[in-house]
Each structure stands twice: as structure tokens, then as C-alpha cells.
C-alpha positions in Angstrom: -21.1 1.2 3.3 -23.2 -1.1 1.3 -21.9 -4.6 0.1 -22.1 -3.6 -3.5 -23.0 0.4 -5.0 -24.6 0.4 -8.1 -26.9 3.0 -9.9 -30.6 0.9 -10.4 -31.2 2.5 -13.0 -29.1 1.6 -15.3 -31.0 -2.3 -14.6 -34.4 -1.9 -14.2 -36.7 -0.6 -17.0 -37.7 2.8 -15.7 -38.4 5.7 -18.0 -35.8 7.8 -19.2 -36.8 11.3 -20.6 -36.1 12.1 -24.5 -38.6 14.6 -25.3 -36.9 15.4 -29.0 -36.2 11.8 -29.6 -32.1 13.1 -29.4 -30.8 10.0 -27.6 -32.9 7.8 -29.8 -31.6 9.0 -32.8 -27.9 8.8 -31.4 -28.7 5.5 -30.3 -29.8 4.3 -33.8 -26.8 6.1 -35.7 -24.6 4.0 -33.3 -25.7 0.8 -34.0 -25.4 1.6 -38.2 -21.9 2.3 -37.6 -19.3 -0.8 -38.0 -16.6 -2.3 -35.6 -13.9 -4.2 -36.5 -14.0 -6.0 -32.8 -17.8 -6.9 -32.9 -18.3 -10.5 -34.1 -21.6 -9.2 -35.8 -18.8 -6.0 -37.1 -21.5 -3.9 -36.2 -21.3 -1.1 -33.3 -22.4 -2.9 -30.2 -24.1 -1.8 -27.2 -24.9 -3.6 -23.7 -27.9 -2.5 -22.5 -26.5 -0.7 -19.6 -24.5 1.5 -22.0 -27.4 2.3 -24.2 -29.1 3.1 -20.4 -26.1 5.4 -20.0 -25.9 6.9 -23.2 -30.0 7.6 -23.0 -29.4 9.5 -19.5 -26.8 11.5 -20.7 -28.4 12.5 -23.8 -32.0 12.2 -23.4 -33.2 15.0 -21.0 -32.8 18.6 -22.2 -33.4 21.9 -20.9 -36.5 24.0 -22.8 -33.7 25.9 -25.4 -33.2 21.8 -26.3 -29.0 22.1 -24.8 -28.4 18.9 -22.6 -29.3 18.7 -18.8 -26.5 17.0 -18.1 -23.0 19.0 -18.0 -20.6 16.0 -16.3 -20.9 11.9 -16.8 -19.0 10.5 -14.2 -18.4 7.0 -14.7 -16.4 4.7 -12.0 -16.3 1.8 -13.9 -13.8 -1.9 -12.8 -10.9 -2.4 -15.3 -12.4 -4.3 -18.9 -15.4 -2.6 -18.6 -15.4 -1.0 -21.9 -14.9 2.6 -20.8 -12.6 3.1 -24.1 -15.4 2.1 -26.4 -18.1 3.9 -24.5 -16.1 7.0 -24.9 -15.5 6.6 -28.4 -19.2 5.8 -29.0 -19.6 9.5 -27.2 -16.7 11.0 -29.3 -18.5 9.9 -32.4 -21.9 11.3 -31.7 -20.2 14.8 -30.6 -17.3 14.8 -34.2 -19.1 13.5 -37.0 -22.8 12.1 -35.2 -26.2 13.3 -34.7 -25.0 15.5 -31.7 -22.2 17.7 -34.1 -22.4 21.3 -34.4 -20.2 23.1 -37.0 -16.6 24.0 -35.6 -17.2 21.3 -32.4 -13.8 20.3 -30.6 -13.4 17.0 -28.8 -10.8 16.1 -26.6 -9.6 13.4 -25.0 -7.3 13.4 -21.9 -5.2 11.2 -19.9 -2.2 11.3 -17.8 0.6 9.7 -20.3 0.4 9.8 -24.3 -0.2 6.1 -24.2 -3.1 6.2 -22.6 -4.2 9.2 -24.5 -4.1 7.1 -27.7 -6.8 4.5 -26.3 -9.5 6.7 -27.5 -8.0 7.8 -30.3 -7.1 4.2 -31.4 -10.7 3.3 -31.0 -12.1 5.7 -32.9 -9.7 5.2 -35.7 -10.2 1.6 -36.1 -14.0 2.5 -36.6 -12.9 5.0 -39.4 -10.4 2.7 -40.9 -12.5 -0.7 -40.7 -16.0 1.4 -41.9 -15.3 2.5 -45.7 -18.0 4.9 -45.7 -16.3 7.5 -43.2 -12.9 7.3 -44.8 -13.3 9.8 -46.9 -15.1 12.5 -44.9 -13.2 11.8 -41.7 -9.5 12.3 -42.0 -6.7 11.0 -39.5 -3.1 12.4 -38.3 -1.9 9.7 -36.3 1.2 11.5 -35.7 -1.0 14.1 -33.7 -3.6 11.9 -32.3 -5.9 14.2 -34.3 -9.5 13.3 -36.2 -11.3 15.9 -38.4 -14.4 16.2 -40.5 -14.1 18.7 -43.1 -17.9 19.0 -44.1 -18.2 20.3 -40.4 -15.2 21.7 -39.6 -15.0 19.4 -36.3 -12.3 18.0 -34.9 -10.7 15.4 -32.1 -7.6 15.4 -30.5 -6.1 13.5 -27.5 -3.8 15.2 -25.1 -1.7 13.8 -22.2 -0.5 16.0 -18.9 2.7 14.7 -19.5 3.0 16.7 -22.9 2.1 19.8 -20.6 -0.9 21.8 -20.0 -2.7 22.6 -22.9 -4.2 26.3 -23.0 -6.1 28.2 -25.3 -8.9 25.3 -26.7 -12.5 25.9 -26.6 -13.4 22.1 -26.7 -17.5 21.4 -26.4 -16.5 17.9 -24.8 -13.9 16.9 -22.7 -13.1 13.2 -22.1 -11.4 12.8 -18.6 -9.6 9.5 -18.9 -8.3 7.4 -15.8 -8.4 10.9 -14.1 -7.3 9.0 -10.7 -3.9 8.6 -12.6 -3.6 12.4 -13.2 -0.6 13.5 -11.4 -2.2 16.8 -10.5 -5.2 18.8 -11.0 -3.1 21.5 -13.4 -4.5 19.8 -16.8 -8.2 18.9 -15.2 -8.6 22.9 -13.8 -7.1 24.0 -17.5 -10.0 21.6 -19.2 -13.0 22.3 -17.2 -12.3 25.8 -16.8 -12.5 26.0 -20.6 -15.7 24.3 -21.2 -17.3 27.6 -19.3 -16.5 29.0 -22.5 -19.8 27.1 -24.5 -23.0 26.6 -23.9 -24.4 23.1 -24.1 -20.6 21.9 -22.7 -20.1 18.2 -21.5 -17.1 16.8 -19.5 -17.1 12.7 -19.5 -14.7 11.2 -16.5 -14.9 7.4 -17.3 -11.9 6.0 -15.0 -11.5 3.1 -12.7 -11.3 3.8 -8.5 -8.1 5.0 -7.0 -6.1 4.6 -4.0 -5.7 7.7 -1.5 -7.5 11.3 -1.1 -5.0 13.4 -2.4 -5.9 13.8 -5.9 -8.7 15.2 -8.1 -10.4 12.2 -9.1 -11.3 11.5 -5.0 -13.2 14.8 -4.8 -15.3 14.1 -8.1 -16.0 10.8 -6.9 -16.8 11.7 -3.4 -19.3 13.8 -4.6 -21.1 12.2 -7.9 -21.1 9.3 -5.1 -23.0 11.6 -3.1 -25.8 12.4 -6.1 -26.0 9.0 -7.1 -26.7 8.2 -3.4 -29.7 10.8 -2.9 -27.3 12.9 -0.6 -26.7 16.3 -3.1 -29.6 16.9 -5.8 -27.8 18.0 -8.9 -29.2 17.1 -12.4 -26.3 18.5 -14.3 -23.8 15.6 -12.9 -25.0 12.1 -14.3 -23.1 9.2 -12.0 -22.2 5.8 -13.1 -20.7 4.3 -10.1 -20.1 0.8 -9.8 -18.4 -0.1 -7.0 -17.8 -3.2 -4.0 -18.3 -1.8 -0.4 -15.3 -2.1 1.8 -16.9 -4.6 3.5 -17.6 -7.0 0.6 -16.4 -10.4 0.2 -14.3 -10.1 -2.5 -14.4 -13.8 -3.0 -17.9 -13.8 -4.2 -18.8 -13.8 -7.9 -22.3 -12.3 -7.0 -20.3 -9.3 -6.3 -18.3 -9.4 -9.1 -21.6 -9.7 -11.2 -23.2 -6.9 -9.3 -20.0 -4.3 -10.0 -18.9 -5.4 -13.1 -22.0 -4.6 -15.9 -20.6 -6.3 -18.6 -19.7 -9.7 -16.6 -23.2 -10.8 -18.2 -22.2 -10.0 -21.5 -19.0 -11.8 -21.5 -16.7 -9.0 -20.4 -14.5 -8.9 -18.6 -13.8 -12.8 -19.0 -14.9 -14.7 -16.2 -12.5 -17.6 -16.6 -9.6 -14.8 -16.1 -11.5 -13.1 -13.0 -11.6 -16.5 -11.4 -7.7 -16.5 -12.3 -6.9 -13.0 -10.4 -8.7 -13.6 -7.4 -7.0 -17.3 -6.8 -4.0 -15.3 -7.0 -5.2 -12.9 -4.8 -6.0 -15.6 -2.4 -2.5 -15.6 -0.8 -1.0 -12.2 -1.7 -1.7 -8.5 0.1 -0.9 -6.8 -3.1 -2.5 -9.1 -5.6 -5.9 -8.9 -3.4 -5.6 -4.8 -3.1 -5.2 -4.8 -6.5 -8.0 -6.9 -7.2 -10.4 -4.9 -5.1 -8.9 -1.7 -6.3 -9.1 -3.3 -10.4 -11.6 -5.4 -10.5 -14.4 -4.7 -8.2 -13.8 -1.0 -8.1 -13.0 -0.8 -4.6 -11.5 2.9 -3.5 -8.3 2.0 -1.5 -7.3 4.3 1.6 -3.8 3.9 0.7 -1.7 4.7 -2.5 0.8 0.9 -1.4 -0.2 -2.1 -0.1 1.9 -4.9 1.2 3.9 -7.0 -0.5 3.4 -10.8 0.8 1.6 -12.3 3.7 4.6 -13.1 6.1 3.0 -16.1 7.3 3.1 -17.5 3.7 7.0 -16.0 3.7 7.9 -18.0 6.8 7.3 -21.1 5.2 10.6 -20.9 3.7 12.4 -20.4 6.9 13.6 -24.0 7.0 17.5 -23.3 7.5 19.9 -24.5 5.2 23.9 -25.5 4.9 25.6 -22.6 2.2 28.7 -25.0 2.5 26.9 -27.5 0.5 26.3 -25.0 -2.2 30.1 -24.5 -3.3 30.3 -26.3 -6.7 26.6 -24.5 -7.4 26.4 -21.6 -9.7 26.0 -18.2 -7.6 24.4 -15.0 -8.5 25.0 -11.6 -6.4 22.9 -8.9 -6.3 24.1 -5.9 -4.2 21.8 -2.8 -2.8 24.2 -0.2 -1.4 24.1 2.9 0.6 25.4 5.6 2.2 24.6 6.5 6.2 21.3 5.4 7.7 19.8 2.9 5.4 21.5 -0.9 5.3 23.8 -2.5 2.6 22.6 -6.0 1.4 24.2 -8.3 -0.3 22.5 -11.5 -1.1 23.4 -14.5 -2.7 20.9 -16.8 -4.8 20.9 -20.4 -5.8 18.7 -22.6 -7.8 17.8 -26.0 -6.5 17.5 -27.8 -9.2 13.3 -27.9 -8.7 12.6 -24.6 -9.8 12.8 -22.9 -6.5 15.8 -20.9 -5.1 17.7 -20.6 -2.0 19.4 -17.1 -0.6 21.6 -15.9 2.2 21.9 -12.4 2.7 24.6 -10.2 4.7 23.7 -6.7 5.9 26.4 -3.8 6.5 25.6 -0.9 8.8 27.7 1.6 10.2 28.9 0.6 14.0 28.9 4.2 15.2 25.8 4.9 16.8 24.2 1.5 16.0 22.2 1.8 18.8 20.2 5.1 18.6 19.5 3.3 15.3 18.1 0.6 17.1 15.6 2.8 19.2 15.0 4.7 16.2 13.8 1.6 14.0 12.6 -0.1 17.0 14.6 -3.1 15.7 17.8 -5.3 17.7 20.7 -3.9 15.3 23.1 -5.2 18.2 21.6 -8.0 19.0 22.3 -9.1 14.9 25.5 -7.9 14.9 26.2 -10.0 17.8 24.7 -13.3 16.0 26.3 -12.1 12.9 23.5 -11.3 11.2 24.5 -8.0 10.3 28.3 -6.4 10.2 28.8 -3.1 11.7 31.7 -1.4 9.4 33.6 1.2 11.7 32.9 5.0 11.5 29.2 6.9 11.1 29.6 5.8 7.3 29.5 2.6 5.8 33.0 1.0 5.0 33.2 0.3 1.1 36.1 -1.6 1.6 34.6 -4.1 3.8 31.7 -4.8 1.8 34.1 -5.2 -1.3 36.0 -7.7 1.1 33.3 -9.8 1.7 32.3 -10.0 -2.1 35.4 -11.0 -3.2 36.1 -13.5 -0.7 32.6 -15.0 -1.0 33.7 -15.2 -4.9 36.6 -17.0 -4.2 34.3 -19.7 -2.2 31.2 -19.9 -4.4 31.1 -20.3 -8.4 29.3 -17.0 -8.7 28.0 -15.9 -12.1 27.3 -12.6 -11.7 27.1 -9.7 -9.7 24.1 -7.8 -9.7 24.3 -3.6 -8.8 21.6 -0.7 -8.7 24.1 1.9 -9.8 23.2 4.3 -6.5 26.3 4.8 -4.5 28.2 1.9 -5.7 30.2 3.3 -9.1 32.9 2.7 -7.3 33.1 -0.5 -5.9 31.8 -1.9 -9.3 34.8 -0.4 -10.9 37.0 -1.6 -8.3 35.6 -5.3 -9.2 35.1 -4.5 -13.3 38.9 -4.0 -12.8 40.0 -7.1 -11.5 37.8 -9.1 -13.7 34.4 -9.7 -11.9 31.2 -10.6 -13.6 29.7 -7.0 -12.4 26.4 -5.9 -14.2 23.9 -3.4 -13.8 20.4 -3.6 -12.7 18.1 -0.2 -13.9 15.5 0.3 -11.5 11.6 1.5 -12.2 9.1 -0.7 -13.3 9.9 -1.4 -16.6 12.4 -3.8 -15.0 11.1 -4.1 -11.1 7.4 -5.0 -12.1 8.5 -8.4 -14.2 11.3 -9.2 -11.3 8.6 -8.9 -8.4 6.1 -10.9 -9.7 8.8 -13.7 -10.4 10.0 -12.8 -6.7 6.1 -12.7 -5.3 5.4 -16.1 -7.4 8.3 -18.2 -5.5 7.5 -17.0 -2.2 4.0 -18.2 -2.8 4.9 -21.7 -4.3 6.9 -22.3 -1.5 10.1 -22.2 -3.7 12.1 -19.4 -2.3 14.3 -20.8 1.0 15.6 -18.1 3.0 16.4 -19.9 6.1 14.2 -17.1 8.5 17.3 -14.7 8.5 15.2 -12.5 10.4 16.8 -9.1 9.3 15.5 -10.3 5.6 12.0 -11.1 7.0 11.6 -7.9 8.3 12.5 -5.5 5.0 10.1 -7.9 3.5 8.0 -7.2 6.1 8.5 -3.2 5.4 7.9 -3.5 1.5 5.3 -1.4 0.3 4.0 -1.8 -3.3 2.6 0.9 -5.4 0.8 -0.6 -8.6 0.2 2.0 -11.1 -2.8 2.0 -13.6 -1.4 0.0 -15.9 -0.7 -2.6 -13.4 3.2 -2.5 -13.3 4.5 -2.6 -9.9 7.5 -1.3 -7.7 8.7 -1.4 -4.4 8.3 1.5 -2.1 9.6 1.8 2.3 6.0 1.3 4.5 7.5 4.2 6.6 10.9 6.3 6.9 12.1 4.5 9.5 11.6 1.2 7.4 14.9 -0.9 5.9 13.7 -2.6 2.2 17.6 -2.6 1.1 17.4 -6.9 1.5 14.4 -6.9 -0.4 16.1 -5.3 -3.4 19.1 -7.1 -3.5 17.1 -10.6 -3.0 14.7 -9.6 -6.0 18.4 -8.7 -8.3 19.5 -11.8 -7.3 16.7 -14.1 -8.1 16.0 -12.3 -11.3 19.6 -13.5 -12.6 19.5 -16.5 -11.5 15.9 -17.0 -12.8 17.5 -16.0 -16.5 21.1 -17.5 -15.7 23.6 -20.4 -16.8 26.6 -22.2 -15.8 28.2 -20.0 -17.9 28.1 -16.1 -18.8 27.6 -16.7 -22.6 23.4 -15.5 -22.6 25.2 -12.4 -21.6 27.8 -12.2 -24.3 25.4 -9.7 -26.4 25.6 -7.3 -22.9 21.6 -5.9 -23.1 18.1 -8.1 -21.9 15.6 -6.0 -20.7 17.2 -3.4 -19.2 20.4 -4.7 -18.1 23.7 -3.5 -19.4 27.1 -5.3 -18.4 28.8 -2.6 -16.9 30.8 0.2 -19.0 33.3 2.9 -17.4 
């Protein structure tokens, strides 16, 4: 693959067909419209978008419908998809391009990405006092309509179902490498067979994996832009770093990113991502993936560079850490995965300090050290990890070692995901124990993990090389979803992450913790709930 894919086009000042003057005139009605974001409050437009809009609408077939029946547009995040897509909404529900009884829909995997269009479009509308009264606006159904021509706009998500029965003329396909499944893109494109002179607009950033809809439309629109398949009816807009581009260099960044000329994305903050991408796995995926539109073979990527994680491996005494507040967080489980409990410390220059303990069961420990391919006996027998007896993990002795390493250390709190542990944290609610809940998803992982990710890579996080801990960090997988929040996922099957969880419980309390329980007296921050029975 090329260092960087771009269409030329889109750059150079070749001819693009408009024998009726259609993408003229659209262009031109554009620009009289108003934006509320433009610091001239007029509509806008790069030159490679007026290139884009010009290809799409210029060339026409001899009964004057449009050549072009797809735009697929692989753009990097802060591109300006969303406005690009509203310009193209606009022309098609109130613009030059409108025909009487036109529907528009817009498309995305969750409502609040839906609304990005929608929200565009209505800021125009509200901001431009001469379309107020001829376009009007049911935020509560993400709907636009212009009575004179009896058009309309709506934006749908998959996760409010497949919508059936619509006979839209355009269909905009946004993020489409989010979309769950292909049930809402197969329900959408089969029902723009149903008019002539139909358009479907994809305008989403590149993926990670194959299996999804959005890697077959790219794979092939790559393959017209390329010279590979001759089809006039798909228009591609692919910008996009090869694999084997240095991701360091801002001539790429330039050469993917069209807007980086015009000031957008910001280049101060793309210098910002990429230094933090300089020492983390996941950060640098996610830039590639993000920023310089890079299609990823893999839906995860790893969590830290374990040379970076070894440099906290300097061993330390827990002893001296008795009069020190303590915070607990506890990853249970039932049979084959581990039990981690780990305990965090701050030391008193902003870093932290943990020592975890790992419960397995003792029966059969070693076909579950062939089957890992990891020295469970060999831990046990440097007390790394405590075998409980029976196939089963013991409860009882993990609730022994909890409260005895309570009675030694000032701990604050005790941190639980709720999975197979009701019990014990009733058993220590009872008799008095700071026990609180951790929810898990993104909403509260994502935050936690880039606290976790930022000590490791500041050199603040001392784990003393425990090497059972070094290798579930070693295991952790991270899935980043479009919106950028992040969670932890198991490399493979086989793979142990449970330390990983507790350490990031424990080092988010202690991040947000006291000597004393009172910031916790209101019992809710962020998705944590002191623990109710």
C-alpha cells in the first residue's frame, strides 16, 4: 500500500462536468445561506468540499437524474463530515436539488449520533431568520419539514430499530463502521430502489476489523477510486495513511487530513495526540485509526507498552505503608478465571503504589498452567498467588485475607464490580466495612483507564514487577468505540485481565480519595453507589 491514499482530484484543478450548471447553482445557494459557526456567518466551503459537492452533483445522465447513486466518503475524525452532510441535506429538503414530496434521512448507529446532522441543520435554520418560517423543526423527533414542498428530514438510529416502510430519495449513512449490523443499512439501500434519481451518502471515519458492512463498501469504493472497478455511479472520497506510513509525520497528516490547511482539525491538538501516542499501543492505534484514517486489522489493541510498565517494577516495603490511607478494589470470580485483590497507595508525589494477591482454585492448578501456558505453581509456591482448596474458589478465604489486611492497613474503601461477589460484600457491609460499588462499561472504565494509562506512562504507578500483574496487563485488550471511550477486553480466552480490573478500581479511589470517607457521605460520583442490600 501507498504511504498516503488520496483522490487527486479533489487537489488539482481538473475539469469537472456540469453540463446544466446544477452543481453551480447548488454551490452558489450554499454559500448565501448563513452559519452561526462561520466567523464570516456565512455557509463556508473548503475547496475540497466544493470539489466534492461539484462531482457528486455535476455529471448527469441525458434525462438530467444524477450519475452518481453512492458518495462514499472516508474521511479522519474533525473533518467536517457533519457539515458536509448537512450542506447535502439542505440542497436535497429545501435547496436547488428539492423535488415536491422529497424524504431525507439521516442514519447512525445510536440516537446521539443521529442528532449530529440534525443539530447542524437546525442551527442553520435557527441562526438564518429567513428559513424560519418556511422550514419547521420537531426536535423531539429529530424531524425538518418544508411545507411549500411538502419535503421532509428525519434522523434515525439502529438502536431505535429498523425502520421500514420510507421511500427516502437520499440516505445519509453516518459513521456506518459503528453500525452494529447490516439490518438498518440493507433496510435503507434496499428502499432507495424505489426512486429514480436516488442517492446514498456514507461520510464515516475507517474502522477496525472485516466483519462489518462499512469494510465491504470501503474495500470496494477503494477499489474505483484506485482504477481497479470502473463504476461511475459510486463517487469515492478516501483519505487515508498507508499501513506503512510514519505516523509521526505531519506531511502525512497534511496529505489525509483536507482541512489541516484550513485550520481543521487544530494542529496544535494533533501534535498533542500523537505525543501521547508516542508511548502508548492504544493511544497510537487510535490515532492511526482517528486521525490519519488508517483501517485497523483488529477491533482491540493493547493497552501499554510493557517496557514502559516495567519501569515501575522497583520493589517496595508494604510494612512501611501502615499508617497510609489504603484503598481496595476486588475483581472476583467463579472457576477458571483468577480473583484479584489489590491494594493502592498514594505517595505523596502524585504517583501510587499497589500490591496485588491472586486466588485460584488449587484443584487442578496445573492443567491450568498448560492451558494458559503460565507457572500457576510456581506463584503459588513464591506466594504470588493462593490456591483456595476445591475446583471452586473459596469465598471465605478471600474474605479472610480482606479483613485481616484491614486490620493491618488504614483502608478507606473497598472497591467491588458486583459480578459474583453479592455475598461477600454483604458479609463485609454487615460488619461495618467501607464496601462500595464499582459499575462497569465505559461510562465509568473509559475516565478510570486513562487515569490508570496516564500513571503508568509518567512513571507514577509502582507495582514492584509482581509478575502475575504484569502479565494480565500484558493480556489487556482495548476496544475504543467511535466516540473514543474505552474499555478493557481479554487478548484471548485463555488470557487472565482480573488484576488489571481490580488495579484500575483501586487507583480510581484513591485518585478521588481522602483520609476520611466524608466526599462519600452523599453515596453517588459518577457511577458509584455505596453499597445497598
Amino acid at each position: 500500500m501507498t504511504t498516503t491514499i488520496s483522490p487527486s482530484w479533489v487537489h488539482d484543478d481538473s475539469p469537472i462536468e456540469d453540463p446544466y450548471g446544477y452543481a453551480e447553482e447548488c454551490i452558489q445557494w450554499l454559500r448565501r445561506l448563513k452559519h452561526p459557526k462561520s466567523k464570516t456567518r456565512m455557509f463556508e466551503l473548503s475547496r475540497w468540499q466544493e470539489r466534492v459537492l461539484r462531482r457528486l452533483l455535476g455529471p448527469r445522465n441525458p434525462d438530467g437524474s444524477m450519475v452518481v447513486q453512492q458518495l462514499f466518503m472516508l474521511l479522519p475524525r474533525g473533518a467536517r463530515k457533519t457539515s458536509l452532510a448537512a450542506a447535502i441535506t439542505a440542497i436535497f429538503l429545501f435547496g436547488p436539488e428539492a423535488k415536491f414530496g422529497t424524504l431525507v434521512q439521516s442514519a447512525a448507529s445510536a440516537r446521539k449520533q443521529a442528532r449530529e446532522c440534525y443539530e447542524e441543520l437546525a442551527s442553520i435554520i435557527h441562526f438564518d431568520r429567513r428559513l424560519r418560517g418556511k422550514l419547521r423543526l420537531q426536535d423531539y423527533k429529530n424531524r425538518i419539514t418544508c411545507p411549500k414542498l411538502r419535503t421532509r428530514y428525519e434522523a434515525i438510529s439502529a438502536d431505535a430499530g429498523v425502520a421500514h416502510g420510507g421511500t427516502p430519495r437520499v440516505v445519509i449513512a453516518d459513521e456506518l463502521h459503528a453500525w452494529p449490523n447490516r439490518d438498518l443499512w440493507d433496510v435503507l439501500n434496499s428502499s432507495l430502489i424505489k426512486t429514480d434519481d436516488s442517492l446514498m451518502v456514507v461520510a464515516t471515519t475507517a474502522g477496525r476489523g472485516q466483519e462489518n458492512i462499512c469494510f465491504e463498501k470501503y474495500e470496494y469504493a477503494l477499489k474505483v477510486q484506485q482504477g481497479e472497478i470502473i463504476d461511475p455511479t459510486v463517487l469515492p472520497v478516501i483519505f487515508q495513511a498507508g499501513k506503512d506510513a510514519d505516523w509521526r509525520d505531519e506531511a502525512v497528516w497534511h496529505a489525509v487530513n483536507p482541512g489541516l490547511a484550513d485550520g481543521y482539525p487544530s494542529l496544535k491538538k494533533f501534535r498533542a495526540e500523537a505525543a501521547k501516542a508516542e508511548h502508548s499501543p492504544g493511544a497510537r492505534d487510535a490515532f492511526r485509526q482517528l486521525n490519519l484514517n488508517v483501517w485497523l486489522d483488529t477491533s482491540t489493541s493493547p493497552f501499554v507498552d510493557m517496557e514502559i510498565y516495567d519501569r515501575g517494577k522497583e520493589p517496595f516495603d508494604i510494612e512501611a505503608l501502615r499508617d497510609q490511607p489504603c484503598w481496595l478494589g476486588v475483581d472476583m470470580s467463579t472457576t477458571t478465571d483468577l480473583t484479584a485483590v489489590v491494594a493502592c497507595w498514594r505517595d505523596g508525589s502524585g504517583g501510587f503504589k499497589v500490591y496485588p494477591m491472586f486466588f485460584c482454585p488449587e484443584e487442578g492448578i496445573r492443567l491450568k498452567a498448560e492451558r494458559d501456558g503460565v507457572p500457576y505453581p510456581h506463584w503459588a509456591e513464591r506466594g504470588f498467588i493462593t490456591p483456595t482448596p476445591g475446583v471452586t474458589i473459596d469465598q471465605d478465604v478471600v474474605e479472610r485475607y480482606i479483613r485481616e489486611f484491614c486490620e493491618r492497613f488504614k483502608v478507606k474503601e473497598i472497591a467491588f464490580d458486583r459480578a459474583y461477589a453479592s455475598l461477600l460484600m454483604a458479609s463485609l457491609t454487615k460488619s461495618h466495612h467501607p464496601v462500595v460499588t464499582m459499575q462497569q462499561g465505559w461510562v465509568t472504565q473509559s475516565p478510570a483507564l486513562n487515569r490508570l494509562e496516564t500513571a503508568i506512562l509518567n512513571g507514577k504507578l509502582q507495582h514492584g514487577g509482581h509478575p502475575v500483574l504484569r502479565w494480565n496487563f500484558a493480556n489487556v485488550q482495548i476496544h475504543t468505540d467511535p466516540a473514543g471511550n474505552r474499555t478493557m477486553h481479554k487478548g484471548k480466552s485463555t488470557d487472565r485481565i482480573d488484576g488489571c480490573f481490580a488495579t484500575w478500581m483501586a487507583l480510581d479511589r484513591a485518585s478521588f480519595g481522602q483520609d476520611s470517607r466524608n466526599i462519600y457521605a452523599s453515596g453517588q460520583r459518577r457511577g458509584f453507589a455505596s453499597v445497598k442490600f
